[in-house]
N, C-alpha and C positions, 0 to 999 in steps of 0.2 A: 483291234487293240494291238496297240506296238511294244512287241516283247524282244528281249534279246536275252539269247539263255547263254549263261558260260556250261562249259563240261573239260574235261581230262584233269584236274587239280587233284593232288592227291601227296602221298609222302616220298620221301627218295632221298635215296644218299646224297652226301658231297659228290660233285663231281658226275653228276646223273643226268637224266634229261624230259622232260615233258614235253606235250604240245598241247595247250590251250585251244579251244575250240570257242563260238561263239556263233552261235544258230539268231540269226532276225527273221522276223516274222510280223504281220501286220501293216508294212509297207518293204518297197525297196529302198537298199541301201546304196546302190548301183549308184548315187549320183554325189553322194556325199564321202566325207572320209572318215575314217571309223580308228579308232584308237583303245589302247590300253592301261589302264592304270593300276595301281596296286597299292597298300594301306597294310603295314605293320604293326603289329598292337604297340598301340600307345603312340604312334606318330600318325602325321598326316597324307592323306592318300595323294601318292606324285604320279605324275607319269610315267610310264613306259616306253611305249611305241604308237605310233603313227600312221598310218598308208595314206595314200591319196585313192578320191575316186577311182580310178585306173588302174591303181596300182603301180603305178611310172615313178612313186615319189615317194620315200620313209624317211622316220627320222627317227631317233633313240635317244633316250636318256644314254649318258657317258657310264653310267654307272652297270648298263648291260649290255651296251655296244662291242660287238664281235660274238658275243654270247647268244643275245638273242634275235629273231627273225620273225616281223612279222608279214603276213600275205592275205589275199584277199581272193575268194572267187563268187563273182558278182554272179554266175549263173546260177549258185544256189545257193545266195545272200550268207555266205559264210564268212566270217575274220579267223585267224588262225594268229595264234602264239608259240611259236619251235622254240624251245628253253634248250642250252645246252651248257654243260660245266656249271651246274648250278651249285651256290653259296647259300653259307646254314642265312646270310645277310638279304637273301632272295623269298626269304618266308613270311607272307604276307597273304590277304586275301586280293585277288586280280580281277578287275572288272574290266567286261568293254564297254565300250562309250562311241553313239553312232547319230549319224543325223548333225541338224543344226550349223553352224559355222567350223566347227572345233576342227583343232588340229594339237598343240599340245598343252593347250590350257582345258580345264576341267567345265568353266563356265560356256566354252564353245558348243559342247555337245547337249541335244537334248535331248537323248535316250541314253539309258544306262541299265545296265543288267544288273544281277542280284548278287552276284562273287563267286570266282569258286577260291578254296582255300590249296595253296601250295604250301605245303612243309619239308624243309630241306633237313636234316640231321647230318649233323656233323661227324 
């Protein structure tokens, strides 16, 4: 069974910082690129961040670019999310998204994990 769990989501000031975690299990992820997205109450869930297999290649939404960082270590199928200078505008539930074609579209990936919830307070 192919699971991917989020963890570190939690609350924090303005101007704070997280790191999102993201555990797979049930295959490797080693060969595909695995991504980020995130879903605000009442809108629709966009993207975030990107890797490449390898890790050699990211991409960001503009709207967290220089902010946020993500990374990948394939030896212990993990994705990672470094949140930094976070915005009350950044509070959202954050899923990762692995496997399949994907890169920053939602319908690319075919695994998705369950959210964890970030709250920024202003």
């Amino acid at each position: 069974q192919v699971q991917l769990v989020e963890s570190g989501g939690g609350l924090v000031q303005a101007g704070g910082s997280l790191r999102l975690s993201c555990a797979a299990s049930g295959r490797t992820f080693s060969n595909s690129a695995m991504g980020w997205f995130r879903q605000a109450p009442g809108k629709e869930r966009e993207f975030v961040a990107a890797i490449s297999w390898s890790g050699g290649r990211t991409y960001y939404a503009d709207s967290v670019k220089g902010r946020f960082t993500i990374s990948r270590d394939n030896a212990k199928n993990m994705v990672y999310l470094q949140m930094n200078s976070l915005k009350p505008e950044d509070t959202a539930i954050y899923y990762c998204a692995g496997g399949g074609h994907g890169w920053i579209t939602e319908d690319g990936y075919a695994y998705w994990g369950q959210g964890t919830q970030v709250t920024v307070s202003s």
